[in-house]
C-alpha positions in Angstrom: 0.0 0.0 0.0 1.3 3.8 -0.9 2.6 5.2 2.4 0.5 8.5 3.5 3.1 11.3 4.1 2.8 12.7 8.1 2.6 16.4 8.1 2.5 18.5 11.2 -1.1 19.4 12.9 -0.3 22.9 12.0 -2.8 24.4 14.4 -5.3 21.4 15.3 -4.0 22.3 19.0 -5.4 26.2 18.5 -8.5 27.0 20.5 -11.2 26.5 18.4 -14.2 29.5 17.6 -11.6 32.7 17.0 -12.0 33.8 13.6 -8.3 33.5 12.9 -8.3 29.9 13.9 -11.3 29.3 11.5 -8.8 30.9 8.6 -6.4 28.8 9.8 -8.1 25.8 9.3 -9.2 26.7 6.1 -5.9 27.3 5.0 -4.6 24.4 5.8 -7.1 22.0 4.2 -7.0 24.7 1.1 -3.6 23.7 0.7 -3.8 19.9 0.6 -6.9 19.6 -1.5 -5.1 18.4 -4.3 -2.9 15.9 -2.2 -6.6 14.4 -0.8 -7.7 14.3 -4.4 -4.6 12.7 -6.0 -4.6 10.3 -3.2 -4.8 6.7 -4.5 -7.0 4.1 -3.5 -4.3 2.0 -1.2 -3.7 5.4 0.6 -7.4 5.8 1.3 -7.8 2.3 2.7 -4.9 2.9 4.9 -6.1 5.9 6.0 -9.6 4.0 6.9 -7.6 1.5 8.6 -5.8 4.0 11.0 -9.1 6.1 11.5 -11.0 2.5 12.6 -7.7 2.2 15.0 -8.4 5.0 16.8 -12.9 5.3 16.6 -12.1 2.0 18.0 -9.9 3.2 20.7 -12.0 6.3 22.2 -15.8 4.5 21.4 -16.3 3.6 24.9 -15.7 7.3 26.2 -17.8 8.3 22.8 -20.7 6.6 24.1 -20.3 7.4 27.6 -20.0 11.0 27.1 -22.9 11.0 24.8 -25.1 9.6 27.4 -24.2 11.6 30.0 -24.8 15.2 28.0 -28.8 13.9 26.8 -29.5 13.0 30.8 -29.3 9.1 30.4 -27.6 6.8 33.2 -25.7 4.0 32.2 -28.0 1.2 33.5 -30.9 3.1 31.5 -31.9 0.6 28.6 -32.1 3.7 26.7 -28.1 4.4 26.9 -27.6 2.3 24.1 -28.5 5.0 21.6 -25.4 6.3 22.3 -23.3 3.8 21.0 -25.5 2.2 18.2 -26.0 5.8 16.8 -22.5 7.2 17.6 -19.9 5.1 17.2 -21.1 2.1 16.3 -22.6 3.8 12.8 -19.3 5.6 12.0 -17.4 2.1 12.4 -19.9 0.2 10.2 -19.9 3.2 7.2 -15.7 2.9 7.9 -15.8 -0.4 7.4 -18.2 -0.7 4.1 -16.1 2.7 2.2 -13.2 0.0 3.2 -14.9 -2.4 1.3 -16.1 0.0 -1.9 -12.7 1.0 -1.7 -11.1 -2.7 -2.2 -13.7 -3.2 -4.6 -12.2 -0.1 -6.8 -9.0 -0.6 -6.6 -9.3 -4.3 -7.8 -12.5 -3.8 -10.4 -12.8 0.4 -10.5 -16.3 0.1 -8.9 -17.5 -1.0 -5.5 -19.4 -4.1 -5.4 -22.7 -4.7 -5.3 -23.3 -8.2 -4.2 -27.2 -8.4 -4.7 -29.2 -8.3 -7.8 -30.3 -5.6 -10.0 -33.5 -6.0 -11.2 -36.6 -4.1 -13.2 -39.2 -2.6 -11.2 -42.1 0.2 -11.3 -42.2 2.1 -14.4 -38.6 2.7 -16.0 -36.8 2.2 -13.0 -34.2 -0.6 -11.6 -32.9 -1.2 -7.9 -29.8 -2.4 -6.6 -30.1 -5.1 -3.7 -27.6 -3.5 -1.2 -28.6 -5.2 1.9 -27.9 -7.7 3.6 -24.1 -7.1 2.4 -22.5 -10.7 4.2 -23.1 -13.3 7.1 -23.2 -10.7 9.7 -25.7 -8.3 8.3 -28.0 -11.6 8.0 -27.2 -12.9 11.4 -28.0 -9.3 13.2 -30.6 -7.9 10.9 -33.1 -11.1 11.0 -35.1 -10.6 7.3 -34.3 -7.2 6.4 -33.9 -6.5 3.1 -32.8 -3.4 1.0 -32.5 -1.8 -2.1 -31.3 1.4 -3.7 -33.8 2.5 -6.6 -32.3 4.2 -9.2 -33.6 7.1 -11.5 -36.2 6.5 -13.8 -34.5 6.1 -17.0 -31.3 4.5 -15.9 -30.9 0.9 -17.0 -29.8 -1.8 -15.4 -26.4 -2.1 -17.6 -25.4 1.6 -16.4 -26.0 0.9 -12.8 -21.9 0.7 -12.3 -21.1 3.5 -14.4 -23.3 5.8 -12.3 -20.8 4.4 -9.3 -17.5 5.7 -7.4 -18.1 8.7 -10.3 -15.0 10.6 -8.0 -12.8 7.9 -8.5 -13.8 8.0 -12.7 -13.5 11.6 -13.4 -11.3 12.6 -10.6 -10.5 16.5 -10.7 -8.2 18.6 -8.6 -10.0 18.4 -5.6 -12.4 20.9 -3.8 -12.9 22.3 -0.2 -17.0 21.1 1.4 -18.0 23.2 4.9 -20.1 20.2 6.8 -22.5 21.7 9.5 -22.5 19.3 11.7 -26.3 18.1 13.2 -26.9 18.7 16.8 -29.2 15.6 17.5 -26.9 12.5 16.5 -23.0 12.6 17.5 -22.2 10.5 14.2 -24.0 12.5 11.9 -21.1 15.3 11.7 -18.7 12.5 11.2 -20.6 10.3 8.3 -21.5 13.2 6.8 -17.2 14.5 6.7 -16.6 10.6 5.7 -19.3 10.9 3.0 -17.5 14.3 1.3 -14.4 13.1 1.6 -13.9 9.4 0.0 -17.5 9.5 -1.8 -17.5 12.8 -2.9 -13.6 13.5 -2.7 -13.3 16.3 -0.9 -11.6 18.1 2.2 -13.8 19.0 4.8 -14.0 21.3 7.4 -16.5 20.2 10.3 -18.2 22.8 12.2 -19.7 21.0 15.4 -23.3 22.4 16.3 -23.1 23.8 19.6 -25.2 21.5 21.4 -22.6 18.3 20.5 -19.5 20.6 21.3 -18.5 18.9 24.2 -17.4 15.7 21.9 -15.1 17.7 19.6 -11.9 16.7 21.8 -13.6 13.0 21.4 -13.7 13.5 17.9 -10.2 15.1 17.5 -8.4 11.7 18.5 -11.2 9.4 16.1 -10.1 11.3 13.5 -6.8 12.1 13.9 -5.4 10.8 11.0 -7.2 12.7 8.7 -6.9 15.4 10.9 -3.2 15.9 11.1 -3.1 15.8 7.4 -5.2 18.7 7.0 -7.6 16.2 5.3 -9.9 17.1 8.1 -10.7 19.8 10.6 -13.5 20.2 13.0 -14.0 23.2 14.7 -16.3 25.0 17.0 -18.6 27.7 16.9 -22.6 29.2 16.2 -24.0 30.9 13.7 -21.9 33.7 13.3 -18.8 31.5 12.9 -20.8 29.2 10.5 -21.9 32.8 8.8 -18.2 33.5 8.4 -17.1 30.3 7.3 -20.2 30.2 4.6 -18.4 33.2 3.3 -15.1 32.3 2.5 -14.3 31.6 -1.1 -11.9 29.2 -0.3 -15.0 27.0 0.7 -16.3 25.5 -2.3 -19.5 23.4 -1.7 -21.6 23.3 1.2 -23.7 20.4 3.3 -26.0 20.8 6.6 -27.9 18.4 9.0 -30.2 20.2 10.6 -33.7 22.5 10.2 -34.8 24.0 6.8 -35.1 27.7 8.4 -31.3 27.7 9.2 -30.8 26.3 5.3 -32.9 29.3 4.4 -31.0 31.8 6.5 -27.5 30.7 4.8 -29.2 31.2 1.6 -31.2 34.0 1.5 -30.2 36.0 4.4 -32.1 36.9 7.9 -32.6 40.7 7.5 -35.9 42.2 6.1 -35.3 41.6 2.8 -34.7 37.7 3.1 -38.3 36.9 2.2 -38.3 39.1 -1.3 -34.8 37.2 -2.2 -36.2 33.6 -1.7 -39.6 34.7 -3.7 -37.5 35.9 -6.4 -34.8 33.6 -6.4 -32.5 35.6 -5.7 -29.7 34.0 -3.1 -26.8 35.7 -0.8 -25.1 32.5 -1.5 -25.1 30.4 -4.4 -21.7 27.6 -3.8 -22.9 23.9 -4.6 -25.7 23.3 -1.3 -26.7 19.8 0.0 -28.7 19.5 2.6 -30.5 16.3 5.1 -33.3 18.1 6.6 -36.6 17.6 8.7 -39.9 15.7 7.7 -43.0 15.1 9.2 -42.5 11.5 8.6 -45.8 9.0 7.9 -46.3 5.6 9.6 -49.2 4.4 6.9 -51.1 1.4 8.9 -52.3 -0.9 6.1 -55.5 -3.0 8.1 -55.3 -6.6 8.4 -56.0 -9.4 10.7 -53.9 -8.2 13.4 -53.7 -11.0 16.8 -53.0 -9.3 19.8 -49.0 -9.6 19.7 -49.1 -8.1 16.4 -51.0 -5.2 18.0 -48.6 -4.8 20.7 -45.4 -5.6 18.9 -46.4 -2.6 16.4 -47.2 -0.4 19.3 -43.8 -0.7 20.6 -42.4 -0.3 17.4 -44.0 3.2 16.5 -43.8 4.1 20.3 -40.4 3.8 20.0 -40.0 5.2 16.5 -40.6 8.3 18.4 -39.1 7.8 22.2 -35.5 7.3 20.7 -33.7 9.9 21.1 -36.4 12.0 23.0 -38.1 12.2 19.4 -34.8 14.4 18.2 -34.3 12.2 14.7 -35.4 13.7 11.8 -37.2 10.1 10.9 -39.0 9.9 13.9 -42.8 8.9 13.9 -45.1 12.1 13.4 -48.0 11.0 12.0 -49.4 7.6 12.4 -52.3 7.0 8.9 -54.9 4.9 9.9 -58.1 3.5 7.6 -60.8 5.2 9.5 -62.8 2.1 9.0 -60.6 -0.3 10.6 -62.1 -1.8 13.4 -58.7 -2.2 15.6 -57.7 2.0 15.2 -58.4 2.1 18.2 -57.0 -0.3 19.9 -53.8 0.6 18.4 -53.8 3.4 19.6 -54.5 2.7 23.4 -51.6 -0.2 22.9 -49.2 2.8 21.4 -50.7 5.1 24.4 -49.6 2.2 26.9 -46.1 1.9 25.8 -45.5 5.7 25.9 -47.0 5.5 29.3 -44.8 2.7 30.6 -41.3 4.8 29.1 -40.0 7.5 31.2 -40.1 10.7 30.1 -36.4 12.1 28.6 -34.7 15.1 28.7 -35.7 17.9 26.1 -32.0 18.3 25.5 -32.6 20.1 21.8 -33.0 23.9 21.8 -36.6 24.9 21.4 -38.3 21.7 22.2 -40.5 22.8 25.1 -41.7 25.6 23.2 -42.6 23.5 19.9 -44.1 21.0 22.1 -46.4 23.4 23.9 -47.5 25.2 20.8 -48.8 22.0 19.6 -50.4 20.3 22.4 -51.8 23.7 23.2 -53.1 24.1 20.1 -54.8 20.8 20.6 -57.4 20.2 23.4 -57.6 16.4 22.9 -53.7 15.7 22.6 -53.1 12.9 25.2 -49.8 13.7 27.3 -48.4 10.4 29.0 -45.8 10.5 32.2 -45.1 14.1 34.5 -43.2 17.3 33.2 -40.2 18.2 35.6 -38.2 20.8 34.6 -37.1 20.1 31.5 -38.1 16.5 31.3 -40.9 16.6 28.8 -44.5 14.0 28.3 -44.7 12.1 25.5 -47.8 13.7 23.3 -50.2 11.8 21.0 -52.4 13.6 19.8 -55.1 11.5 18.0 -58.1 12.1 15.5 -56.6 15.2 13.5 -58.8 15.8 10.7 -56.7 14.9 7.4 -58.5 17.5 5.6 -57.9 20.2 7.7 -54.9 22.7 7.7 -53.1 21.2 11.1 -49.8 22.4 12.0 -49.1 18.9 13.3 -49.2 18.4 9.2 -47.6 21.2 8.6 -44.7 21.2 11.4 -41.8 18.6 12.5 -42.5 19.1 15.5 -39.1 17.8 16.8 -39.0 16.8 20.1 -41.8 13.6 22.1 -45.0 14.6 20.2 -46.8 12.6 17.5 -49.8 12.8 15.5 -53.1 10.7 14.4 -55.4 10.6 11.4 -57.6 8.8 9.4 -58.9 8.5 5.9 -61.9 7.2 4.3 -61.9 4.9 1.7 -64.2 2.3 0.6 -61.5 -0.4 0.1 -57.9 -1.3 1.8 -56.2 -0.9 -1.6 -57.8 2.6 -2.5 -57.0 3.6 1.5 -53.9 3.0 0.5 -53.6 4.8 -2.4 -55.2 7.4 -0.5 -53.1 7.1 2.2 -49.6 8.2 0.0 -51.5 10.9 -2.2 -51.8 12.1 1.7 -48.5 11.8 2.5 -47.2 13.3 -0.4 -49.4 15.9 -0.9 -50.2 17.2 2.9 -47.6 16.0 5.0 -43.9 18.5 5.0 -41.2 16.7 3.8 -39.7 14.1 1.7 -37.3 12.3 3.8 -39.1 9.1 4.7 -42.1 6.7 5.1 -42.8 4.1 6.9 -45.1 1.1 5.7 -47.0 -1.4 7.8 -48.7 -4.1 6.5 -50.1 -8.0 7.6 -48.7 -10.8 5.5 -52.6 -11.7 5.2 -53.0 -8.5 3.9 -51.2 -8.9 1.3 -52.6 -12.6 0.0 -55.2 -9.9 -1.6 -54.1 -9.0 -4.5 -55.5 -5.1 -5.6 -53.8 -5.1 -1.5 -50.7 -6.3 -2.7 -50.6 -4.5 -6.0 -51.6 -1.1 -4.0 -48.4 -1.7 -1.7 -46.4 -1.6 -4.5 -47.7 1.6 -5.7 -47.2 2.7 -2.4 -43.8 1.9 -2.3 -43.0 3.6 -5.9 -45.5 6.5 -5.4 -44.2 8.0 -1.9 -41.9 11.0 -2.6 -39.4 9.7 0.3 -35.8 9.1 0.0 -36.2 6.2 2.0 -39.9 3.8 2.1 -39.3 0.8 4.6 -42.4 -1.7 5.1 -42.6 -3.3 8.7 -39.5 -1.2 9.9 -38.5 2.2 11.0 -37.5 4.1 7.7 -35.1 5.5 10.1 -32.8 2.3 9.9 -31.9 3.3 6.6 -30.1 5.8 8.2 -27.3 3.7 9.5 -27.3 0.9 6.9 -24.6 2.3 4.9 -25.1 0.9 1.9 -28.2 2.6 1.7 -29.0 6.0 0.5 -30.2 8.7 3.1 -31.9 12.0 1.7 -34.5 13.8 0.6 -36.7 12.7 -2.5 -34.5 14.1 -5.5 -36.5 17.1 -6.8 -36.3 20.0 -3.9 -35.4 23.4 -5.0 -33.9 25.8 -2.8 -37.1 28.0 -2.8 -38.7 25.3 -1.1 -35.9 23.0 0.7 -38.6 21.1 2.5 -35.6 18.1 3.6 -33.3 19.4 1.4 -31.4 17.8 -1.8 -28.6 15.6 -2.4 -27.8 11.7 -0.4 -25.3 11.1 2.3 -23.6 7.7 3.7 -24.0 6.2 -0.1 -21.0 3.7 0.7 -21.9 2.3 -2.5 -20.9 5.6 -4.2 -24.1 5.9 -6.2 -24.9 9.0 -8.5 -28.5 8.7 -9.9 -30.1 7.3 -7.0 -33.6 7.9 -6.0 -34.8 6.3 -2.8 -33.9 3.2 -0.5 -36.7 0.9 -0.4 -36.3 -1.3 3.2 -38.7 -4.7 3.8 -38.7 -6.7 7.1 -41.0 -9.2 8.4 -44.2 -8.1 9.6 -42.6 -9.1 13.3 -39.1 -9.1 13.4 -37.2 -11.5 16.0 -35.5 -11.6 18.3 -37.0 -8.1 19.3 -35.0 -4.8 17.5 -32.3 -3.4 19.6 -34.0 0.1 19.3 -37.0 -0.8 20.9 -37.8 0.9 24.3 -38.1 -2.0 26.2 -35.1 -3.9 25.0 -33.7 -5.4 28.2 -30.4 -5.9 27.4 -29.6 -3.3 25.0 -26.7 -1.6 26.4 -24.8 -4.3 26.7 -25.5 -5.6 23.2 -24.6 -2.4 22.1 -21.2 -2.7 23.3 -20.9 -5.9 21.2 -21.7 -5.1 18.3 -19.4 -2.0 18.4 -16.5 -4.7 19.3 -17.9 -6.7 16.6 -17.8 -3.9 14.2 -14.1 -3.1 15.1 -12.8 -6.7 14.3 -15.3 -9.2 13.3 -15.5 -12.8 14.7 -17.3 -16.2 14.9 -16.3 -15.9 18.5 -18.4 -12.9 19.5 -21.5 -14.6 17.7 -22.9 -16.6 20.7 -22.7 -13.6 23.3 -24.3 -11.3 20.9 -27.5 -13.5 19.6 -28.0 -14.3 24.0 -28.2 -10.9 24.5 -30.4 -10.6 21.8 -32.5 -13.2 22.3 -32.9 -11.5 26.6 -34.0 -8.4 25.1 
């Protein structure tokens, strides 16, 4: 493998926030953009192995850390968030670029080890999921595939791959602004830029996951101390000031569509006039992973009991993960208004949030989003005690889905979800009735979840409409019987916004991140589980052991082996 040349961390060791530290970092990272982009493959896959190294090393304190800053104790089942969505998801994505890497360097495209077959209307899909033994041994019946654009064949699927690595150019400077909500979205989205899109970044950490930078400093410090990388600190008017620089030649943000509009089009009194007309402040190469009030569509079947509970936990939890701070949590549960176990689902959804404690409203401005909307609501249904800034979990049920609702309207962002119902005469035209909802009144095109009984499905026109469901929902990612919110972390799948946003209307904004499969033309990640799934998800409130089989499967993502099997399907099978 080509040896990486070590170069001095110039001024990694700087405080972090002054403006001439900012200029510093830029500097440096202007200065090797054309080393990063004339970097070979071997260098990059030695650079991945040194960066695993040391994610590995500091993932313990990662987690820990993590936990502590959102209000969670160790022994609290919940604490395993912070090391299945910090470093756990930054090892896996490390260890899959690995692979597309090894793939290029020996064939010039990453592999894809699934099938690539015809489906909708001019349209193909990659299987990308499960990608070996482990994926099927962890992720019991999941399935995934990357759609591609309508009009791509199945013979171009590989040209539209690893495009960087085919038309490499002299290299470029992206300004990642970091999320606040997950502490590996700052990292995978840096990852993503650099060896998919083949750029330098500079990472600005949002304030309220600050206190990991230092954490993040040592993961990364191979890429760090060759100006490949810097992450720095700093708010708006840093971010405002780092925006501006023309050495900073592309842009990408996690976060809320009014600070995407703010970088854009300004704050002052003419911001408003500029977006109408088009008319941006800044106009450098944008992408953006933004909010969405994201659909759980309920298809009715023959549901037993279990399947009634199990499905209850499941969308409970969809939104008690993180204290509802994901941008694919549950907002708005779609029921048939006809079904004759609505409500039961509902009181079985209502029990779980009332057995989960309440969490921390850690994010900025959740108390007030959450009392605007349950205000604004007389019947919304609040489960467990406020205290201080420990907020209820909200449902608020029966919305009218032909009214103008801000719960339609509004991610909401922090423990509050929604309820409707449609009329429809049939299951299959609820259905379609159900999407032409989703797409048409619900904010956002970021995901959807499906849930539907195999029975259900045994009837044709119900089969046929899930289909149509699956190709008709304008969501970067549709999952049926799963949290569209995995797709998230699978890696090999796509995460973004339904292609087709303009910046007049960002809704969840434009472009894909994680990607490890290096796709150009893809359109949405399509997810399918079993209508149950066992043994029980990891993410699921109530997981017993989670914590602890958290920490396996971080070990297990370091350095695979047979030998941490047993452990980790026990502890799965005690959850």
């Amino acid at each position: 493998m080509t040896a990486l040349p070590t170069m001095p961390a110039t001024s990694s060791a700087e405080p972090q926030g002054s403006m001439a530290s900012l200029d510093a970092a830029i500097e440096a990272l202007h200065r090797q953009q054309g080393t990063w982009a004339a970097l070979p493959v071997s260098g990059r896959i030695s650079l991945i192995d040194e960066v695993t190294r040391d994610v590995a090393a500091v993932a313990d304190e990662w987690a820990a850390v993590s936990a502590t800053a959102v209000g969670l104790d160790p022994s609290d089942p919940a604490s395993a968030e912070s090391a299945l969505e910090g470093p756990y998801m930054v090892l896996r994505y490390l260890r899959l670029l690995r692979r597309s890497l090894v793939g290029i360097g020996r064939d010039g495209v990453p592999p894809i080890l699934g099938s690539i077959r015809s489906v909708a209307d001019r349209q193909v899909a990659a299987r990308v999921f499960p990608v070996d033994i482990w994926d099927r041994l962890f992720f019991t019946g999941l399935t995934a595939e990357v759609w591609m654009e309508p009009g791509v064949a199945a013979g171009d699927v590989a040209a539209s791959q690893a495009i960087a690595y085919r038309q490499p150019d002299t290299g470029g400077m992206c300004l990642v602004l970091g999320g606040g909500n997950l502490s590996s979205i700052g990292p995978l989205d840096a990852l993503g830029k650099l060896f998919v899109e083949n750029r330098v970044v500079l990472l600005k950490q949002h304030p309220v996951l600050d206190y990991l930078r230092p954490i993040l400093q040592r993961a990364f410090a191979a890429l760090v101390r060759r100006d490949f990388l810097r992450i720095v600190a700093g708010g708006a008017p840093e971010g405002a000031y780092l925006c501006r620089d023309p050495r900073v030649d592309e842009l990408h943000i996690t976060g809320s569509d009014r600070t995407y509009d703010a970088i854009v089009f300004g704050t002052d009194a003419a911001a408003a006039a500029r977006k109408l007309r088009d008319d941006p402040l800044l106009s450098k190469p944008f992408s953006a992973e933004l909010g969405n009030v994201t659909p759980v569509i309920v298809v009715p079947g023959p549901w037993s009991a279990g399947d009634l509970a199990y499905h209850a936990e499941s969308i409970s939890s969809m939104l008690t993960n993180n204290a509802g701070f994901n941008c694919g949590a549950v907002r708005m549960v779609v029921n048939h208004a006809g079904w004759p176990l609505r409500s039961e689902l509902l009181g079985a959804i209502g029990h779980r949030l009332g057995s989960t404690r309440p969490r921390r409203a850690y994010y900025p401005g959740a108390q007030d989003r959450y009392d605007a909307l349950v205000s604004a609501h007389p019947g919304a249904l609040q489960f467990g005690q406020r205290d201080g800034d420990h907020l209820p979990w909200a449902l608020i049920p029966n919305l009218d889905s032909a009214a103008d609702d801000p719960c339609f309207a509004t991610e909401a962002f922090c423990s509050l979800l929604g309820e409707t119902a449609i009329d429809a005469p049939t299951v299959a035209d609820y259905v379609d009735r159900a999407v032409a909802f989703a797409n048409e009144r619900l904010w956002g095109t970021l995901s959807a979840t499906l849930i539907v009984h195999p029975a259900s499905l045994r009837d044709p026109d119900v089969a046929r409409a899930v289909e149509r469901a699956i190709a008709n929902l304008r969501a970067g990612t549709v999952s049926v019987n799963h949290w569209s919110a995995v797709g998230f972390g699978l890696g090999t799948t796509t995460w973004g916004a339904f292609p087709g946003n303009q910046r007049t209307d960002i809704q969840s904004g434009n472009g894909i991140t994680h990607n490890a499969l290096m796709f150009s033309k893809a359109e949405k990640s399509v997810l399918r589980a079993p209508f149950r799934v066992r043994p029980k998800p990891v993410w699921f409130a109530s997981h017993r052991t989670a914590p602890q089989l958290a920490r396996e499967l971080v070990r297990h993502e370091v350095s695979p082996s047979v030998a941490r099997v047993p452990r980790i399907v026990a502890l799965a099978l005690r959850g």
